[in-house]
N, CA, C and O atoms as a Tripos MOL2 file, in Angstrom:
@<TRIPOS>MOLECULE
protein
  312   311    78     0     0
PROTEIN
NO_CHARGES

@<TRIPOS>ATOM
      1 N          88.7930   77.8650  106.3850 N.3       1 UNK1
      2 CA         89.7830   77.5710  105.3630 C.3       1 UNK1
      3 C          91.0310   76.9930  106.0190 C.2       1 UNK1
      4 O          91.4480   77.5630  107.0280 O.2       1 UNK1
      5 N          91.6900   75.8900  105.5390 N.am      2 UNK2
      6 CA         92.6640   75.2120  105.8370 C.3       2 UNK2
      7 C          94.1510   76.5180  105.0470 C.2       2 UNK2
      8 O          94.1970   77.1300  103.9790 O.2       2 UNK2
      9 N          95.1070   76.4380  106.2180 N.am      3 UNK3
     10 CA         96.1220   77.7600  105.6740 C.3       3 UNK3
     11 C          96.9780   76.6560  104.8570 C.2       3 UNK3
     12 O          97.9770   76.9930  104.2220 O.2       3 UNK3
     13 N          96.5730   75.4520  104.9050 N.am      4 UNK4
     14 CA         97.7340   74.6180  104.0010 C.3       4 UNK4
     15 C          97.3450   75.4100  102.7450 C.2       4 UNK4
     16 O          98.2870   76.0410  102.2680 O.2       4 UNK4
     17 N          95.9570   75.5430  101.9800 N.am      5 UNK5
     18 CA         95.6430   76.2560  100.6090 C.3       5 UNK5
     19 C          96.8380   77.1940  100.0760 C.2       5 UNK5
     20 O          97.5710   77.1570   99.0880 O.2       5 UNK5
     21 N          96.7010   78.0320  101.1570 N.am      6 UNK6
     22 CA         97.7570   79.0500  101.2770 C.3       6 UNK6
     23 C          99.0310   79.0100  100.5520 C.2       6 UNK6
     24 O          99.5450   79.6090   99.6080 O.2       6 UNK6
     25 N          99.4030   77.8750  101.5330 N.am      7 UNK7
     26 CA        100.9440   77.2530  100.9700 C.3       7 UNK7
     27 C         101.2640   76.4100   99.5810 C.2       7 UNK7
     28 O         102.2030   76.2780   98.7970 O.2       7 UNK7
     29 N          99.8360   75.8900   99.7640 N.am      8 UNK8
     30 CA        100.0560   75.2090   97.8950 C.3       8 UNK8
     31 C          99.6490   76.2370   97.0940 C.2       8 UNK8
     32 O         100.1440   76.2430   95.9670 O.2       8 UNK8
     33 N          98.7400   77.2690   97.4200 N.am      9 UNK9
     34 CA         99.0900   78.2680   96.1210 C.3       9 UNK9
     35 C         100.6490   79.3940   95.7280 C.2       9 UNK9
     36 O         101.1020   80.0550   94.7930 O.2       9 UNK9
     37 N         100.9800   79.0290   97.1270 N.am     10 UNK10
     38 CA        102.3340   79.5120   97.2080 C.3      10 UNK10
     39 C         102.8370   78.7550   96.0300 C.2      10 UNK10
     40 O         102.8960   79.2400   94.9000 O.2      10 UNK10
     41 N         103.1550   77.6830   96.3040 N.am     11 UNK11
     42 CA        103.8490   76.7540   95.8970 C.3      11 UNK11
     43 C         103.7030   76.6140   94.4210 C.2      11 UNK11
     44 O         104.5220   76.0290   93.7120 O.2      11 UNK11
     45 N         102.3740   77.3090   93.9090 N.am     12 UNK12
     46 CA        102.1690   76.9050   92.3350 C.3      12 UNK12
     47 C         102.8080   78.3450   92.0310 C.2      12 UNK12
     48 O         103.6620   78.1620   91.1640 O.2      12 UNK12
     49 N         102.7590   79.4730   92.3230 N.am     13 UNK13
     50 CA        103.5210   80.6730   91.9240 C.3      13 UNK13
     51 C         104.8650   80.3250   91.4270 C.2      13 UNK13
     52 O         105.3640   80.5910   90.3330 O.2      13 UNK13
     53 N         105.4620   79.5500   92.6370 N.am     14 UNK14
     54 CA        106.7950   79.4510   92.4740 C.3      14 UNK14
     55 C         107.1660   78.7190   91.3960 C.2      14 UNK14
     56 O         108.1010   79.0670   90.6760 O.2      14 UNK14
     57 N         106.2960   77.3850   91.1470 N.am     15 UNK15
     58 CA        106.6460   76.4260   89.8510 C.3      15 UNK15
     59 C         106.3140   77.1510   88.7940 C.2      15 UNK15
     60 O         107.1550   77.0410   87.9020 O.2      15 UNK15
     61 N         105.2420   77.9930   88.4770 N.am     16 UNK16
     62 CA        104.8960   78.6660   87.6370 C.3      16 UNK16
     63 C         105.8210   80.1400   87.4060 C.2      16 UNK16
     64 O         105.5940   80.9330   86.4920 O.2      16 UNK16
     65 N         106.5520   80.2510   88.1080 N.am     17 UNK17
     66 CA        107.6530   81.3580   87.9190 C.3      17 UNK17
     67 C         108.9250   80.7830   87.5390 C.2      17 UNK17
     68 O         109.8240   81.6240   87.5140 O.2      17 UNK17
     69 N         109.3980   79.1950   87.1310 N.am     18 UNK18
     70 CA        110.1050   79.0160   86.7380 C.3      18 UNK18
     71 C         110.1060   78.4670   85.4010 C.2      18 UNK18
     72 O         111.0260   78.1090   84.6650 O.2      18 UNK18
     73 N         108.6960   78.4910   85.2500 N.am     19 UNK19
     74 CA        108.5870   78.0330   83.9230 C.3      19 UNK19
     75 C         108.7600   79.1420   82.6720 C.2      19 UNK19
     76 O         108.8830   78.7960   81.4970 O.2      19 UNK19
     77 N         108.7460   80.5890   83.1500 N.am     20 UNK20
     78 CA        108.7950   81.7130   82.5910 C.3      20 UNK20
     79 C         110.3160   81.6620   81.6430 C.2      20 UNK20
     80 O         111.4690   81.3500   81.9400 O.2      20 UNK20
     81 N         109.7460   82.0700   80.5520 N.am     21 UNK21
     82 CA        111.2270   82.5050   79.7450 C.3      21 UNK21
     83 C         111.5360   83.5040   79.7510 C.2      21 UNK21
     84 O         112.7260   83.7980   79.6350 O.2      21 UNK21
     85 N         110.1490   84.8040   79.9520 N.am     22 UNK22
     86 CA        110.6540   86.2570   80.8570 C.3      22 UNK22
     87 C         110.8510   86.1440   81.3050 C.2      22 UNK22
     88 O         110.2920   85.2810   81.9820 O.2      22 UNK22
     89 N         112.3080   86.9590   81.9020 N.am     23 UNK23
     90 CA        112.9330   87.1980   83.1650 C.3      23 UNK23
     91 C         111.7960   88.0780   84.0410 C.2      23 UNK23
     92 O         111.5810   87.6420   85.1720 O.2      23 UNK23
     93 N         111.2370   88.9700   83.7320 N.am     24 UNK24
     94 CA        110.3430   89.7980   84.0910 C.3      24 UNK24
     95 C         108.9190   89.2460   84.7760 C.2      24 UNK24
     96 O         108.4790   89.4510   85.9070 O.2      24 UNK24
     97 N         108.4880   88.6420   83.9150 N.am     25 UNK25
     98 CA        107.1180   87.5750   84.1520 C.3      25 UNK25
     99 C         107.7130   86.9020   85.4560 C.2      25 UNK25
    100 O         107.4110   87.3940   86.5430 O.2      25 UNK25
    101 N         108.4580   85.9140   85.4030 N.am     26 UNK26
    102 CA        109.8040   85.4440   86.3470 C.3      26 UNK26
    103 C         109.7290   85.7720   87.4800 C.2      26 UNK26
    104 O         109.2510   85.0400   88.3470 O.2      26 UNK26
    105 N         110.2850   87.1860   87.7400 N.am     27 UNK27
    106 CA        110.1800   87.9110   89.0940 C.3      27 UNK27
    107 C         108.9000   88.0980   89.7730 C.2      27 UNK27
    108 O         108.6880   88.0810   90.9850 O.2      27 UNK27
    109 N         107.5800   88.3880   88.2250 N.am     28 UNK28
    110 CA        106.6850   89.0640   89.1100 C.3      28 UNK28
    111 C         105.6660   87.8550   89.8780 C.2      28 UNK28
    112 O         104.7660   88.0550   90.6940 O.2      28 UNK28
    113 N         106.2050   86.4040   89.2430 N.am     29 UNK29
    114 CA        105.4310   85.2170   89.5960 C.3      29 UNK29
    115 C         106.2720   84.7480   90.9560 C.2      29 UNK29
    116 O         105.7300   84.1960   91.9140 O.2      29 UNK29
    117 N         107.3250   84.9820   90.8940 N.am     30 UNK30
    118 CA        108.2440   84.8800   91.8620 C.3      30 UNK30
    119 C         108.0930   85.8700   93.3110 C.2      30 UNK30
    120 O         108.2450   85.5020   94.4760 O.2      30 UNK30
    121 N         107.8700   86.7370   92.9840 N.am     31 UNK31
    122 CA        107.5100   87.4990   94.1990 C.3      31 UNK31
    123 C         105.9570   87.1090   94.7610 C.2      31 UNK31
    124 O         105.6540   86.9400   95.9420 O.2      31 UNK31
    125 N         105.2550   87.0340   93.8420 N.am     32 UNK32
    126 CA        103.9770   86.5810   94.5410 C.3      32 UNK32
    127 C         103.7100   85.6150   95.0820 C.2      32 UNK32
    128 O         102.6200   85.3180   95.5710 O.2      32 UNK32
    129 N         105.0710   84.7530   95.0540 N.am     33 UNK33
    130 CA        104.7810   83.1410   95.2430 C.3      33 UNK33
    131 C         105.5180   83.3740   96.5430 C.2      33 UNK33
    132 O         105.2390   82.6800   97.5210 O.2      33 UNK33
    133 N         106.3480   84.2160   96.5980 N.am     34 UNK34
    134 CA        107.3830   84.6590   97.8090 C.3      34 UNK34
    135 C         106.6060   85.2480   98.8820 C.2      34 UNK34
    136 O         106.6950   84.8240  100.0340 O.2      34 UNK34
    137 N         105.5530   86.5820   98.4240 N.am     35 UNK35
    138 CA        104.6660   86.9870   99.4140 C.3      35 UNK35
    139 C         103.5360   86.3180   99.7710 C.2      35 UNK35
    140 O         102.8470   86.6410  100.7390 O.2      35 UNK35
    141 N         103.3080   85.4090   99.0500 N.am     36 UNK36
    142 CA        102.0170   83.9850   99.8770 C.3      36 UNK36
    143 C         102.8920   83.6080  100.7520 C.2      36 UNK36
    144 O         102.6400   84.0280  101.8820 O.2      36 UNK36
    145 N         104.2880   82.6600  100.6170 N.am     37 UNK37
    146 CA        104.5570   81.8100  101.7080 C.3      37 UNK37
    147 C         105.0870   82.5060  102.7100 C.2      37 UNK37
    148 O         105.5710   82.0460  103.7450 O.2      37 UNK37
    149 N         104.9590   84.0060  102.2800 N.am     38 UNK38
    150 CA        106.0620   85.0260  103.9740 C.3      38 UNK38
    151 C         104.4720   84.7340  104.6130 C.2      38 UNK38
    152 O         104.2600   83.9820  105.5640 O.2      38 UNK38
    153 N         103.5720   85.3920  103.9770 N.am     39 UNK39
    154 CA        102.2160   85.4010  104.8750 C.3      39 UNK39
    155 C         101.8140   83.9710  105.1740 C.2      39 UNK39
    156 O         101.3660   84.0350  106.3190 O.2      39 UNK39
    157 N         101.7360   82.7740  104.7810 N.am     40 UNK40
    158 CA        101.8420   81.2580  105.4860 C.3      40 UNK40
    159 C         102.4340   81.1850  106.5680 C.2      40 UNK40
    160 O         101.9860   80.8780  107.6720 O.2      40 UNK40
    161 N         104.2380   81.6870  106.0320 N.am     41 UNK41
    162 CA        104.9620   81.6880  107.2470 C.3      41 UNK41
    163 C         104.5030   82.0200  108.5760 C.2      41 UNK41
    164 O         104.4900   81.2430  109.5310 O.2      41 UNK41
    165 N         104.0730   83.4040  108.5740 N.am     42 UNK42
    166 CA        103.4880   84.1350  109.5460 C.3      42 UNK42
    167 C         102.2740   83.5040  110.4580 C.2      42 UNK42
    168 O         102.0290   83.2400  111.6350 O.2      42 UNK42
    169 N         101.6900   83.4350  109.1920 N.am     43 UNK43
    170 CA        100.2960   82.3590  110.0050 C.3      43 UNK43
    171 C         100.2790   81.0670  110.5540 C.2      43 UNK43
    172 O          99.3040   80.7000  111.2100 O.2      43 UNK43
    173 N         101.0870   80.4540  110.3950 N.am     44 UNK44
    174 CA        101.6050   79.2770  110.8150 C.3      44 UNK44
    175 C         102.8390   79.4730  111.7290 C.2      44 UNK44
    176 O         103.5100   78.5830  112.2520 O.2      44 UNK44
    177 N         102.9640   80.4850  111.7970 N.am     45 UNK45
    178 CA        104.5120   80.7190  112.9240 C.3      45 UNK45
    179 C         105.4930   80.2870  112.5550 C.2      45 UNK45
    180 O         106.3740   79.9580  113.3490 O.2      45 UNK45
    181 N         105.6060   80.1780  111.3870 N.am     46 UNK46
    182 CA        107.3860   79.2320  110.8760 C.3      46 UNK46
    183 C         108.0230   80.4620  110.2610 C.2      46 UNK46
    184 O         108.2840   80.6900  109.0800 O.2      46 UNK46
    185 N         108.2530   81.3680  111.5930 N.am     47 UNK47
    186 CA        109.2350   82.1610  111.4620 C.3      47 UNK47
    187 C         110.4370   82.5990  110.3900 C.2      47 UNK47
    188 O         110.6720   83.7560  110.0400 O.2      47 UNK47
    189 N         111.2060   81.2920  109.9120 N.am     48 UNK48
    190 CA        112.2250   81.1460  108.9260 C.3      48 UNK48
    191 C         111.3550   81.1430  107.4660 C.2      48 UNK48
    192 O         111.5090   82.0910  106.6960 O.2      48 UNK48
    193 N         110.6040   80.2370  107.1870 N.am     49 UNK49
    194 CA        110.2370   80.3010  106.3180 C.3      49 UNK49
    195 C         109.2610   81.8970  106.3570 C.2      49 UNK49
    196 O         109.4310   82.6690  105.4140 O.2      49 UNK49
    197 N         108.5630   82.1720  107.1580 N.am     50 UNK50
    198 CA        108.1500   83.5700  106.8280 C.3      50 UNK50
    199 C         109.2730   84.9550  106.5050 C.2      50 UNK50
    200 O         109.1020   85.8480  105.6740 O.2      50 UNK50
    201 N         110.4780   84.7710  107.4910 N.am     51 UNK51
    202 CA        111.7740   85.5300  107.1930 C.3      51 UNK51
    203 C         112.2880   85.3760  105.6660 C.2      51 UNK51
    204 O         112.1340   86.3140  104.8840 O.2      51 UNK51
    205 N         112.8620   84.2480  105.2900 N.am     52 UNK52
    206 CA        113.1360   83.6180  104.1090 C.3      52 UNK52
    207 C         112.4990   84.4670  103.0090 C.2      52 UNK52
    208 O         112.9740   85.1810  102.1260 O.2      52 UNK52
    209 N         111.3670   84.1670  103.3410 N.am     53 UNK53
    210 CA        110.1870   84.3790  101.6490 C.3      53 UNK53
    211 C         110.3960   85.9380  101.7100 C.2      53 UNK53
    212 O         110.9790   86.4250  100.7410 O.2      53 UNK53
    213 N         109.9450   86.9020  102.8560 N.am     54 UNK54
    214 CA        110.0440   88.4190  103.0200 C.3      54 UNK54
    215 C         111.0030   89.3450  102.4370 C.2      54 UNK54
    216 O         110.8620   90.4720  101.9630 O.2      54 UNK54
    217 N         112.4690   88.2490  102.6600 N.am     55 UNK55
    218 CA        113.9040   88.6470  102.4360 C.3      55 UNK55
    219 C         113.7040   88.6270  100.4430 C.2      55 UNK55
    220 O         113.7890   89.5230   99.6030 O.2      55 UNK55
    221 N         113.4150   87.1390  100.3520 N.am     56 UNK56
    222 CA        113.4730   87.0800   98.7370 C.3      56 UNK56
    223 C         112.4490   87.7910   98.0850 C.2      56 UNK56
    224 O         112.6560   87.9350   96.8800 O.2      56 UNK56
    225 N         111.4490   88.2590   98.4990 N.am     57 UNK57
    226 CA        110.5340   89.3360   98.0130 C.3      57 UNK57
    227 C         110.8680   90.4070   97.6200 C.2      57 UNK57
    228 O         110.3600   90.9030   96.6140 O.2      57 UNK57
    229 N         111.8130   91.0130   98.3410 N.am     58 UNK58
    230 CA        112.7950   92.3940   98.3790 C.3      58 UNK58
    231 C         113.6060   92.0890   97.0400 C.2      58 UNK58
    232 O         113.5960   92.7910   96.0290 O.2      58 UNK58
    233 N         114.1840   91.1150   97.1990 N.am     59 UNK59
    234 CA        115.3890   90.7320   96.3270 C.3      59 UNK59
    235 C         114.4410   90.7350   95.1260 C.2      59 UNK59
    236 O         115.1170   91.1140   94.1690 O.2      59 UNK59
    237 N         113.1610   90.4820   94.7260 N.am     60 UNK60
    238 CA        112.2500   90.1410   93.4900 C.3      60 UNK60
    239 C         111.5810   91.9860   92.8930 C.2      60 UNK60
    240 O         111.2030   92.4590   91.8210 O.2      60 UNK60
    241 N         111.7150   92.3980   94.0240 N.am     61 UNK61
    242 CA        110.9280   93.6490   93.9080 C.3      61 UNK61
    243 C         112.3280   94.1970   93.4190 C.2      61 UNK61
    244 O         112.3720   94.7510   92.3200 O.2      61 UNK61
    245 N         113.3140   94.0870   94.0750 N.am     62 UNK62
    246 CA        114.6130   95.1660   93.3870 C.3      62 UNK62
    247 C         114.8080   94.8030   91.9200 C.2      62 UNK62
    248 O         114.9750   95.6400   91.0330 O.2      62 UNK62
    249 N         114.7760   93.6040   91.7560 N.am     63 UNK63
    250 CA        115.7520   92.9570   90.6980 C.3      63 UNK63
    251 C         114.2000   93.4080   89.4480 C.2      63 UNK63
    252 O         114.4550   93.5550   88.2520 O.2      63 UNK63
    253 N         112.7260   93.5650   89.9660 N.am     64 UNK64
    254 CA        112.1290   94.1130   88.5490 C.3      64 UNK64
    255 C         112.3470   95.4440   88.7700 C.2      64 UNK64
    256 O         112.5750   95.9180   87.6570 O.2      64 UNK64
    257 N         112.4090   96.4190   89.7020 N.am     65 UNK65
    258 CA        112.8120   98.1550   89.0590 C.3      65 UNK65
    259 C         114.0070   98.0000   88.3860 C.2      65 UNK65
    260 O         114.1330   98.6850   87.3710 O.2      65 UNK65
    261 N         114.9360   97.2540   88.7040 N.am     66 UNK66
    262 CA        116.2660   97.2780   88.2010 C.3      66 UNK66
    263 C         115.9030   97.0180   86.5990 C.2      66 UNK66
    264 O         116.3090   97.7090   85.6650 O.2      66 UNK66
    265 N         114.9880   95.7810   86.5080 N.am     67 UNK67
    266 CA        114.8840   95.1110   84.9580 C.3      67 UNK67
    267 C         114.1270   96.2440   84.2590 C.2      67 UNK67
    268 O         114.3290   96.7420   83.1510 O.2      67 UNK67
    269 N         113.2010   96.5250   85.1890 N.am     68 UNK68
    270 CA        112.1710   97.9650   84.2220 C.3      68 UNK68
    271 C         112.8940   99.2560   84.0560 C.2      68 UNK68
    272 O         112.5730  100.0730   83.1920 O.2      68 UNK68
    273 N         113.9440   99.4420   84.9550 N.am     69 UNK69
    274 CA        115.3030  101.0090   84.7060 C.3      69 UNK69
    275 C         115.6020  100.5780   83.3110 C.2      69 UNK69
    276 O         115.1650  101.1760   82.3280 O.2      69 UNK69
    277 N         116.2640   99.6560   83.2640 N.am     70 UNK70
    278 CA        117.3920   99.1120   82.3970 C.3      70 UNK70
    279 C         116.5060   99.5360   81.0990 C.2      70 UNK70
    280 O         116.8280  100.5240   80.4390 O.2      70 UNK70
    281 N         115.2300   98.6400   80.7220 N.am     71 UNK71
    282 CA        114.4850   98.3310   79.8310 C.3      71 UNK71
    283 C         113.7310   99.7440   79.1850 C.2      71 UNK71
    284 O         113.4270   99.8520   77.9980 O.2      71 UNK71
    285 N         113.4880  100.8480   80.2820 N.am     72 UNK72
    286 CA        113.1700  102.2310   80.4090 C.3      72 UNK72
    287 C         114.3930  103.1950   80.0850 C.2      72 UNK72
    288 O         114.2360  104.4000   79.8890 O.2      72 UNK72
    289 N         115.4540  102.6420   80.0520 N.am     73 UNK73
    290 CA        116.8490  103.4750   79.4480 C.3      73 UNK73
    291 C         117.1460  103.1280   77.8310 C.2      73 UNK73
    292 O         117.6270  103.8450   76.9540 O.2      73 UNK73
    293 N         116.5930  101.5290   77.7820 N.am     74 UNK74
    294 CA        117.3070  100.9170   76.2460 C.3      74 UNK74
    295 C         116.1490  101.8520   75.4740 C.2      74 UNK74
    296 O         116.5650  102.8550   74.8940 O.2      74 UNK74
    297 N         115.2430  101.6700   75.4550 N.am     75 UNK75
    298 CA        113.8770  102.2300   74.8060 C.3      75 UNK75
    299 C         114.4250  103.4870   74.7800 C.2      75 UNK75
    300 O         114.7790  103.5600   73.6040 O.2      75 UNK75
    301 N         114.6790  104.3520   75.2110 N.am     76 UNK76
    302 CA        114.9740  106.1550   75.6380 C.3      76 UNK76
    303 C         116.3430  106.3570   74.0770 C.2      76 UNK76
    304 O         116.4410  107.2200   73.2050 O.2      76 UNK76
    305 N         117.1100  105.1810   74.3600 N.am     77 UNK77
    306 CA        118.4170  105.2810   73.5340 C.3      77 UNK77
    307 C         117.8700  104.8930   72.1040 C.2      77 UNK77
    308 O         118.4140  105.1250   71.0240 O.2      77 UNK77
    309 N         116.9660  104.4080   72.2810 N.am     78 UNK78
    310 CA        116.7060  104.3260   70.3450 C.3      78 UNK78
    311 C         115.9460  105.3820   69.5880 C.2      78 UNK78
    312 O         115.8080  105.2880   68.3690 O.2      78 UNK78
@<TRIPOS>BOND
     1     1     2 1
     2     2     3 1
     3     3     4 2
     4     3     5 am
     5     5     6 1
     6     6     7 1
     7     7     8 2
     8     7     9 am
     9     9    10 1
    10    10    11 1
    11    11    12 2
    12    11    13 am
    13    13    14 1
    14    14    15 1
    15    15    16 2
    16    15    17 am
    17    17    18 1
    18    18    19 1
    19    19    20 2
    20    19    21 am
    21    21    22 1
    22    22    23 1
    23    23    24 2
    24    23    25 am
    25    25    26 1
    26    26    27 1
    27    27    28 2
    28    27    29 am
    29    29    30 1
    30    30    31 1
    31    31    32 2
    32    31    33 am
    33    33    34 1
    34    34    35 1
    35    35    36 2
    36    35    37 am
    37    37    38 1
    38    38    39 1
    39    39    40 2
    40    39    41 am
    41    41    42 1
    42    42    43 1
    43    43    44 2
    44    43    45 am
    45    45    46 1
    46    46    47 1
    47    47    48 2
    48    47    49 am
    49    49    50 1
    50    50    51 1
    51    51    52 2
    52    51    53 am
    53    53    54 1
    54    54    55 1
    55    55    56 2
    56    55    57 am
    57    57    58 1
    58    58    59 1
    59    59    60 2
    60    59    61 am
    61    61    62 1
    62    62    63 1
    63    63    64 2
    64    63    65 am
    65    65    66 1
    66    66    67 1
    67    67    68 2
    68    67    69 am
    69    69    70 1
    70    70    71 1
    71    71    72 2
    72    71    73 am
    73    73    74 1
    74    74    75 1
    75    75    76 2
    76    75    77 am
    77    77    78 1
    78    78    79 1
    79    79    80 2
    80    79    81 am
    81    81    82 1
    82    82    83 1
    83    83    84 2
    84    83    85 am
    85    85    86 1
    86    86    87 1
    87    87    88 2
    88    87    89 am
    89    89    90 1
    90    90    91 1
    91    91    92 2
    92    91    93 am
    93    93    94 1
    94    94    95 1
    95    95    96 2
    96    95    97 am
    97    97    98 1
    98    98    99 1
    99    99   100 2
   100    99   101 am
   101   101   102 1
   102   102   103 1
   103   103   104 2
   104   103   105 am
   105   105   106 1
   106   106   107 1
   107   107   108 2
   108   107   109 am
   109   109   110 1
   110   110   111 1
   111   111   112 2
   112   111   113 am
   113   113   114 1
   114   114   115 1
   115   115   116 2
   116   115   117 am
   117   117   118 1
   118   118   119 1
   119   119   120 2
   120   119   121 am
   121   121   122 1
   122   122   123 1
   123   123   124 2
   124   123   125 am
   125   125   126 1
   126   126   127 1
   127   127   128 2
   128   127   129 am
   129   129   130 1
   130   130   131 1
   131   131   132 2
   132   131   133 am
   133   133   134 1
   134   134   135 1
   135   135   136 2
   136   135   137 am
   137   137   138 1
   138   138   139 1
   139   139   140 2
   140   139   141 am
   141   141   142 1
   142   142   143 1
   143   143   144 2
   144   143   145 am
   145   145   146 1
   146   146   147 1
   147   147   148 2
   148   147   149 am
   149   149   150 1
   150   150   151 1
   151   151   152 2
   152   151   153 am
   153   153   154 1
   154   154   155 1
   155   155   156 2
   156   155   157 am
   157   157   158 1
   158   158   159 1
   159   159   160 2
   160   159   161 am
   161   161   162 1
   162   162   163 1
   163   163   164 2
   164   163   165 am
   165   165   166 1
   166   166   167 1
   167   167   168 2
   168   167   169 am
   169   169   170 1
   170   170   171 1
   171   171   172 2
   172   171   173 am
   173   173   174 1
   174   174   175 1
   175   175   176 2
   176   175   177 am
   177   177   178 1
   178   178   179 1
   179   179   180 2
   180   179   181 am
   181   181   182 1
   182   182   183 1
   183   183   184 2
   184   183   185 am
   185   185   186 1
   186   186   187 1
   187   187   188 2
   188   187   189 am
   189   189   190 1
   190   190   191 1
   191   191   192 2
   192   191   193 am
   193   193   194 1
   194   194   195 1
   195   195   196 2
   196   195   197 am
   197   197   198 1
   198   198   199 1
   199   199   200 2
   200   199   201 am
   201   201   202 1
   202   202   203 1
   203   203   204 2
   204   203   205 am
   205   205   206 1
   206   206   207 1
   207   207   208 2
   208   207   209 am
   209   209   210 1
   210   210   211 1
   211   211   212 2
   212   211   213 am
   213   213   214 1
   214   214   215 1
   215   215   216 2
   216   215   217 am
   217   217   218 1
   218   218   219 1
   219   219   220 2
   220   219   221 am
   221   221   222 1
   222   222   223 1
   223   223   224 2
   224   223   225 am
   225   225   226 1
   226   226   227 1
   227   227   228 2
   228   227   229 am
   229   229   230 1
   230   230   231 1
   231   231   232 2
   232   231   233 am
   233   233   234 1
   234   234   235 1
   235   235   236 2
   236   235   237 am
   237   237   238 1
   238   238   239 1
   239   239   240 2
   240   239   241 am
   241   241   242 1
   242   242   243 1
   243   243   244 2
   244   243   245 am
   245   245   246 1
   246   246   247 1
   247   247   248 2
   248   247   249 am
   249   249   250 1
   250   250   251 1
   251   251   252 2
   252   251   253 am
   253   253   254 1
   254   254   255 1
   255   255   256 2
   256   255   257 am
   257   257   258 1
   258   258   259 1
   259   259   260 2
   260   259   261 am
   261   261   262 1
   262   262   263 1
   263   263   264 2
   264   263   265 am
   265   265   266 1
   266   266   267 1
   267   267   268 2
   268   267   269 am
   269   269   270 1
   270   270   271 1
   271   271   272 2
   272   271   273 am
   273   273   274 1
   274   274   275 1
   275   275   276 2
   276   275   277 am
   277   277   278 1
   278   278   279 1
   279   279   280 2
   280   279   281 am
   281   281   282 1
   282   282   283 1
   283   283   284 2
   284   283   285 am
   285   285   286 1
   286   286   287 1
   287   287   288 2
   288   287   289 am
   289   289   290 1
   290   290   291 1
   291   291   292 2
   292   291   293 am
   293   293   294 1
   294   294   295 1
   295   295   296 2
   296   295   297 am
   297   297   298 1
   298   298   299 1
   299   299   300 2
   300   299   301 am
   301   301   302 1
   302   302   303 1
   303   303   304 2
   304   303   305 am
   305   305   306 1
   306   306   307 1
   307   307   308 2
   308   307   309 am
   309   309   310 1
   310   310   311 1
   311   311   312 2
@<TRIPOS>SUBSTRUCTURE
     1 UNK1         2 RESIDUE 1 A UNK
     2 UNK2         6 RESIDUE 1 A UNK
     3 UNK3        10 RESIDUE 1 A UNK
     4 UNK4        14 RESIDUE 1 A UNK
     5 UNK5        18 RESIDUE 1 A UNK
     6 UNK6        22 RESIDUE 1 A UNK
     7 UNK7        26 RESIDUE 1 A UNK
     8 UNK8        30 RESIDUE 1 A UNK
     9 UNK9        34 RESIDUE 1 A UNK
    10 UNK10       38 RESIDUE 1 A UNK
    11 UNK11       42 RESIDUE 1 A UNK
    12 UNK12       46 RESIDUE 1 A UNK
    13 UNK13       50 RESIDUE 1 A UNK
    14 UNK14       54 RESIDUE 1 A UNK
    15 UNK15       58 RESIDUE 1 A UNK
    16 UNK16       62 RESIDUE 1 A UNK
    17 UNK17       66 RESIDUE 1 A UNK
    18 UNK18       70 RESIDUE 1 A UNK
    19 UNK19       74 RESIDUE 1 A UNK
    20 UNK20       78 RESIDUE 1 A UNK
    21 UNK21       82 RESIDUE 1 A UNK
    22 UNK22       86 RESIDUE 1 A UNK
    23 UNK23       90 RESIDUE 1 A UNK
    24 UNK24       94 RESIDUE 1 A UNK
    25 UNK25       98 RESIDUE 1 A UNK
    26 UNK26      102 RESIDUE 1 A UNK
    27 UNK27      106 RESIDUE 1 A UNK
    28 UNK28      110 RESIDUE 1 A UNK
    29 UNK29      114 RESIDUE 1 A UNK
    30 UNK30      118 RESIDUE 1 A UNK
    31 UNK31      122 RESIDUE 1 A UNK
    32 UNK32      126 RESIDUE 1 A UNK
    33 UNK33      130 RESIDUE 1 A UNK
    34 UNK34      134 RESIDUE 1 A UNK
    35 UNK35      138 RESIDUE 1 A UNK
    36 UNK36      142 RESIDUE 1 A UNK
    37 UNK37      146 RESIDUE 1 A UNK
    38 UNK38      150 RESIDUE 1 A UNK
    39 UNK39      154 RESIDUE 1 A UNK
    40 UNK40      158 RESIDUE 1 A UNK
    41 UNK41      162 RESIDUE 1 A UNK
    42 UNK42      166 RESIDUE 1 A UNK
    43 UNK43      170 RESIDUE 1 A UNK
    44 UNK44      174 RESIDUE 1 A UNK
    45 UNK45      178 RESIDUE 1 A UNK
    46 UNK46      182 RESIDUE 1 A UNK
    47 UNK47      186 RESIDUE 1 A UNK
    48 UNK48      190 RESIDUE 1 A UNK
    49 UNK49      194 RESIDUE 1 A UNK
    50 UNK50      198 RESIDUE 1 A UNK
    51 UNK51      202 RESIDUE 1 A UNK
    52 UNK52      206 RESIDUE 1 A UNK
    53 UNK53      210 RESIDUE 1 A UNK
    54 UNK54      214 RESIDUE 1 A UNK
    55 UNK55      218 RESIDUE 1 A UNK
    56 UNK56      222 RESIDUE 1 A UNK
    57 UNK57      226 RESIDUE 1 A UNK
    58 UNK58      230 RESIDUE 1 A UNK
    59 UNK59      234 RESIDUE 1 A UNK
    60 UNK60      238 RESIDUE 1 A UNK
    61 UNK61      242 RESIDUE 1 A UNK
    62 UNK62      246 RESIDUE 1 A UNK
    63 UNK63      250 RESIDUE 1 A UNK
    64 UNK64      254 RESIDUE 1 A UNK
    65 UNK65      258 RESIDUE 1 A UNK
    66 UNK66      262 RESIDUE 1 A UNK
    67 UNK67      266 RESIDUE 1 A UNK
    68 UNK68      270 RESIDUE 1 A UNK
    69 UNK69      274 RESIDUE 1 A UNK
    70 UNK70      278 RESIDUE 1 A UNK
    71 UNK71      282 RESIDUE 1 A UNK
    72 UNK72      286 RESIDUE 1 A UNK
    73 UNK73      290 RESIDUE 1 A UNK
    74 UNK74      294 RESIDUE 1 A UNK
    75 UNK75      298 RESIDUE 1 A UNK
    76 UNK76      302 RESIDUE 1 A UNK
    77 UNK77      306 RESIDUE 1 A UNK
    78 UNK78      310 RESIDUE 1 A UNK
């Protein structure tokens, strides 16, 4: 298998996570598109781009507990 695959399925996560009008959907297409290209990164040795994607993964994983707290508190209040 050619690891370019890799990177273009990366790459469709990411377009496909911006097409989302969930914010939620959003993140979770977004992180997966983030954890393909950390693991590209890796496999291909492009360090930054594997750093990069790892870092914004975190940032995707916080920002849905944060969206699912929030969404898990509004529900509780009605």
């Amino acid at each position: 298998m050619s690891w370019d695959y890799l990177g273009y399925l990366a790459s469709v996560f990411l377009v496909m996570s911006l097409m989302m009008t969930d914010v939620i959907k959003l993140r979770w297409f977004n992180l997966v598109g983030c954890l393909t290209f950390a693991i590209y990164g890796v496999v291909i040795m492009a360090w930054p781009v594997a750093l990069t994607n790892a870092v914004l993964s975190l940032v995707n994983a916080y920002q849905i507990v944060k969206l699912n707290r929030a969404n898990t508190e509004l529900a509780a209040s009605c």
